[in-house]
Steps between C-alpha positions, in 0.01 A plus 500: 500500500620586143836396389571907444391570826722187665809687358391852618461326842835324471665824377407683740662288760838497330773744676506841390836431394338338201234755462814703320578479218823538459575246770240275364719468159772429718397246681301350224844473285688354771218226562496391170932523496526297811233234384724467175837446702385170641362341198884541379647396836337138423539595082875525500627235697222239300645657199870438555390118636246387244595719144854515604552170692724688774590306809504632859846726450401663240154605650698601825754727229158651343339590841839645633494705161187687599633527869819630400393879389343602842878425631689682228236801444336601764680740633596645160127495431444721744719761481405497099138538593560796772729696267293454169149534651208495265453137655181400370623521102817276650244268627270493192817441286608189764156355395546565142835324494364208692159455273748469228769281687231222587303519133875401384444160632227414334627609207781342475368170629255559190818589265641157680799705566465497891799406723591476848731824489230706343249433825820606734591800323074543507468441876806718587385764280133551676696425839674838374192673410298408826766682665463828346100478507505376866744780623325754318157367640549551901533917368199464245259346821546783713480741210126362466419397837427729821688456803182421672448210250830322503372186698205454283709565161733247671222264525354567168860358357537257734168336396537509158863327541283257750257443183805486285610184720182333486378489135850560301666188538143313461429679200855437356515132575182525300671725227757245437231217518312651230821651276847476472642628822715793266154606354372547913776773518260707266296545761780678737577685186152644447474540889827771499337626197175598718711607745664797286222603352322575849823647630473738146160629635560629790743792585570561886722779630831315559775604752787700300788346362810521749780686378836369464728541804753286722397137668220394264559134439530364845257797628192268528699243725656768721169654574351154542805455813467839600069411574386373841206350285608395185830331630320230705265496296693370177710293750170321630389455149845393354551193787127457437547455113857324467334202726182507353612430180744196675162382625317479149828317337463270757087444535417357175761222544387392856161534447543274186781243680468547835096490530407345204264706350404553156547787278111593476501494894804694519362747233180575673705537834729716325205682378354610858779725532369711232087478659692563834719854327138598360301470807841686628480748247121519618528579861886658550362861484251445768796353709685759469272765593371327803892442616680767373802477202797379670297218694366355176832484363643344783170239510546449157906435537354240734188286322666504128781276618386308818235310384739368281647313789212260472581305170853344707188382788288408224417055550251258595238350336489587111186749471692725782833568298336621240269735748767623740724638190139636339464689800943631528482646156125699547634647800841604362302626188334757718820567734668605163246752401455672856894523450518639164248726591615632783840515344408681158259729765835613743703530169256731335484673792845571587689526201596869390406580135852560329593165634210218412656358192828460667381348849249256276816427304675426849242253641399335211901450427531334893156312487551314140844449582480293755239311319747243285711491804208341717395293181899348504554526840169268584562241220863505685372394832222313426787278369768551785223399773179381351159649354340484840753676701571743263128615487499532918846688479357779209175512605628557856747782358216684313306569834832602676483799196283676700764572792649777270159709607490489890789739539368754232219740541246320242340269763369807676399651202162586442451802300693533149821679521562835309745484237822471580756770400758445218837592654705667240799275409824603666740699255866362418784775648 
């Protein structure tokens, strides 16, 4: 078989989703975007410790910098987006003022003028940026994908964050082996670059700007309280989140302490999690048409955080440790992307027009906040009690996330919901 006619063949059993191509572009950019966000996860923190010789605190100030906008902006971000419309140009501008926020690095390591503050006021300015693009982006998806084709679009991101989590942080470690860990930051640079010039090409029929009326900032949140669905649903996925991220303060440390393994054991352990989110990624859509919506979400509410419960049972003999914490984080990879896609599938689904921005402004306000507060909160009681204990106690409270579901209607669920309607906001006497 020809190489040409290998590709025909392999094209041809792509989803149709990528036969268009206007989706294709999109999809394409954020690939590329995603891939260029973890080589800076691992790029900034190796910058502020080896060109900038920062100790722990001030790598726990720099990652609370680029944590801090989702709590501040979000639901100003959305309310911005649903009022101004014209969200793809606000998203190809967020891109454009990120390439040129991360190429500032570099260049000023090369200038030798680079200092601590400057990466802060860096990571808090693209934290502020990926809010506008990411509350503007939940509108552009349906604007290019068919109802019919929300779980596979859902799938189509989902893998390529999956692939995102696989090869980024290799290829930055190897970045920073190679250069100067400012110089890897080009390559997030170039990545946002990509990323606006495939949003530029495309040119979908957006939903309408909202007009300007009574009850818009906290609109998203009421509607999210208000919704049978989408009120468990963040609540499961909030409880899920805030001791999720407890558990991964708390993992490194024990694994490292209390088990005794190195850090190339730990980092191919670590690693499963991402082979585990893209064989998740893989088979999530086929779960969820075989089960129906609401049960995959529930299932997945389940198997991202339970086989976490493992790495607390993890001992015995030395080649076992290693093996029963391989085996927690490939199964939680692929709980988490039957989750997310399920989630971003029901949101899609149910979420009126005129009021995206703002409810994608609402969750992603709840689910990054909590996010520092689990990262604090597990360091806290891994302290008060002890590593192992801690991990049992948030592990144990991640599964118990999923009781928010059983008295809501998404369990049952099978079909996807029609949109719900956006109540008009009540008027002042």
């Amino acid at each position: 078989m020809s190489t040409a006619t290998a590709v025909r063949a392999l094209a041809a059993r792509a989803p149709a989703l990528l036969h268009e191509r206007q989706f294709r572009r999109y999809w394409t950019g954020q690939t590329v975007s995603l891939f260029g966000d973890e080589v800076t996860y691992l790029a900034v923190p190796l910058t502020a410790v080896l060109v900038l010789h920062t100790g722990p605190t001030g790598v726990g100030w720099l990652r609370f910098a680029g944590l801090l906008p989702a709590l501040l902006f979000s639901l100003h971000g959305g309310l911005w987006a649903d009022r101004r419309g014209r969200r793809r140009r606000t998203m190809v501008a967020a891109d454009l003022g990120r390439a040129a926020l991360m190429a500032s690095v570099p260049l000023a390591f090369a200038l030798g003028v680079l200092t601590f503050t400057q990466l802060c006021v860096v990571v808090f300015a693209v934290g502020t940026l990926a809010v506008g693009f990411d509350v503007c982006n939940a509108a552009l998806f349906v604007s290019l994908v068919g109802r019919e084709s929300y779980v596979t679009g859902s799938s189509l991101a989902s893998g390529s964050r999956a692939f995102s989590f696989m090869a980024g942080p290799s290829a930055g470690g190897l970045l920073v082996q190679l250069v100067a860990a400012p110089l890897a930051l080009l390559v997030d640079a170039a990545s946002y670059a990509f990323s606006a010039w495939q949003l530029a090409r495309i040119a979908p029929e957006e939903p309408p700007a909202v007009p300007r009326g009574p009850g818009g900032l906290g609109e998203g949140l009421r509607f999210v309280g208000r919704s049978a669905l989408l009120r468990p649903m963040l609540s499961c996925v909030a409880t899920i989140n805030l001791f999720n991220f407890a558990f991964s303060t708390l993992v490194v440390l024990y694994a490292v302490d209390g088990l005794g393994m190195s850090a190339g054991t730990l980092g191919l352990v670590l690693g499963a999690g991402a082979f585990g989110s893209l064989l998740g990624a893989v088979v999530s859509g086929r779960i969820v048409r075989a089960i129906g919506i609401g049960p995959a979400f529930t299932l997945g509410a389940v198997a991202f955080p339970a086989p976490l419960v493992l790495v607390p049972m993890a001992g015995g003999p030395a080649p076992l440790v290693p093996a029963v914490l391989f085996v927690a984080e490939f199964a939680a990879g692929a709980g988490v992307m039957l989750l997310d896609i399920a989630a971003d599938t029901l949101k899609a689904a149910v979420i009126p027009d005129a009021l995206r921005s703002r409810v994608s402004g609402a969750f992603r306000m709840v689910n990054y906040g909590v996010r520092p507060l689990g990262a604090l909160g597990g360091g806290l009681l891994g302290s008060a009690i002890g590593l192992r204990p801690a991990l049992w106690g948030v592990a144990t409270a991640a599964v118990l996330g999923a009781l928010w579901l059983l008295p809501s209607p998404i369990p049952r669920l099978r079909e996807l919901p029609q949109p719900a309607r956006a109540e008009p906001p009540v008027q002042a006497a």
